[in-house]
C-alpha positions in Angstrom: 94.4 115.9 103.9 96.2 112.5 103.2 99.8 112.4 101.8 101.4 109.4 100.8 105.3 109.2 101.3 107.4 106.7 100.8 105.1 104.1 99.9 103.6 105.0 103.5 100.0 106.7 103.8 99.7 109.3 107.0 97.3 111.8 108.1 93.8 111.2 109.5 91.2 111.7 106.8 91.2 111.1 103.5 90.8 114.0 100.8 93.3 112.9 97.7 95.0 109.9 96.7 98.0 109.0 94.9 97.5 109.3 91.5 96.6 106.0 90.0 99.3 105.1 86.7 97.3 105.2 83.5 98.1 102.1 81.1 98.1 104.7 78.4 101.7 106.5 80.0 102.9 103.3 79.1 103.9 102.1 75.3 102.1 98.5 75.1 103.1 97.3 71.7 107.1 97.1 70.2 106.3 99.8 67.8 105.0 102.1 70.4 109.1 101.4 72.1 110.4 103.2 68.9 111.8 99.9 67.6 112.8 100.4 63.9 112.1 97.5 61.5 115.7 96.9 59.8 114.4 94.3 57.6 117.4 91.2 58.8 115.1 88.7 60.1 116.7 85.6 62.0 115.7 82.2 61.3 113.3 82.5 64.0 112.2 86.0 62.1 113.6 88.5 64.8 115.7 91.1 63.5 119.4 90.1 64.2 120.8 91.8 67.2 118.8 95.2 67.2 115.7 92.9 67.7 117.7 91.2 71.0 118.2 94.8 72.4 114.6 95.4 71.6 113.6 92.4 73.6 115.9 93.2 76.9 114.2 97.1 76.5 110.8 96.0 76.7 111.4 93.6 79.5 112.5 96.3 81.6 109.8 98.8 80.2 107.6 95.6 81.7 109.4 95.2 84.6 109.4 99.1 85.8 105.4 98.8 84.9 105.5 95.6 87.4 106.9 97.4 89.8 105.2 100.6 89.6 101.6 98.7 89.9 102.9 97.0 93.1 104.0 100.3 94.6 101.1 101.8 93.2 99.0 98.7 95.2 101.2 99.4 98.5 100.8 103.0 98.6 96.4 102.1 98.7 96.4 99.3 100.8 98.3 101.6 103.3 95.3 104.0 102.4 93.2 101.7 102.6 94.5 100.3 105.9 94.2 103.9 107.5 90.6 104.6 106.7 89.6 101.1 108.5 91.5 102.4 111.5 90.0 106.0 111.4 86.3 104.0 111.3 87.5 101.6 113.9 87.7 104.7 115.9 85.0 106.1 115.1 82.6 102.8 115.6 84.3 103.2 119.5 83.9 107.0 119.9 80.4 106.4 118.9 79.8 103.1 121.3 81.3 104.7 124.3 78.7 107.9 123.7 75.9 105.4 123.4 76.7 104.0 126.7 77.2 107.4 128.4 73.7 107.8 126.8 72.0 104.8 127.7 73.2 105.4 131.1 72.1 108.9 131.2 68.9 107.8 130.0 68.5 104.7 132.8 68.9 107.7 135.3 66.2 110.1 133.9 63.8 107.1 134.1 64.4 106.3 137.8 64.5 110.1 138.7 61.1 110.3 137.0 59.9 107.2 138.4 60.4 108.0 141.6 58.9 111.8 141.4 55.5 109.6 139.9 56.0 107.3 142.8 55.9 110.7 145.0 53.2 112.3 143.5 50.8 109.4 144.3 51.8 108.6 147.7 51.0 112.7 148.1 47.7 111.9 146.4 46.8 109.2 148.9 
């Protein structure tokens, strides 16, 4: 089984992931911050300083969402990373029994070569 831990992914095969952050745990609009509406527009039609407040929350809200998808991002290209590893091993494993094979296989040949080669000169 896989577990991820501080922003680090260990273990040897793959079986759950970190959960992925749904957009929806997130408020995307002002309204859905619980700003109020007080009604004192600036010049520039921003309520007076409630509305600033309002601002400097949903730039952090943005900015812990920023961060959160990059950690998010780190935590599955370590995942990632370690799944390409576990194949790379594989892919050897599976070379180094091919040659044991191939070379097990070049010896059956010649043994039954020669037995052939053996039965004819008997023959003759």
């Amino acid at each position: 089984t896989e577990e991820v831990t501080g922003g680090e992914a260990t273990g040897s095969s793959v079986s759950t992931r970190a959960p992925l952050i749904e957009a929806a745990s997130y408020p995307t609009m002002r309204g859905d911050l619980g700003f109020q509406d007080t009604g004192h527009l600036s010049a520039g039609g921003m309520p007076y300083q409630s509305g600033n407040q309002d601002l400097q929350t949903e730039i952090q809200l943005l900015r812990q969402m920023l961060a959160d998808a990059n950690e998010e991002k780190t935590i599955q290209v370590a995942i990632v990373r370690d799944e390409v590893a576990e194949k790379q091993e594989q892919v050897q494993e599976l070379t180094r029994q091919k040659s044991e094979l191939e070379a097990l296989l070049r010896e059956a040949r010649s043994k039954l070569d020669s037995c052939d080669e053996e039965k004819e000169v008997e023959r003759d």
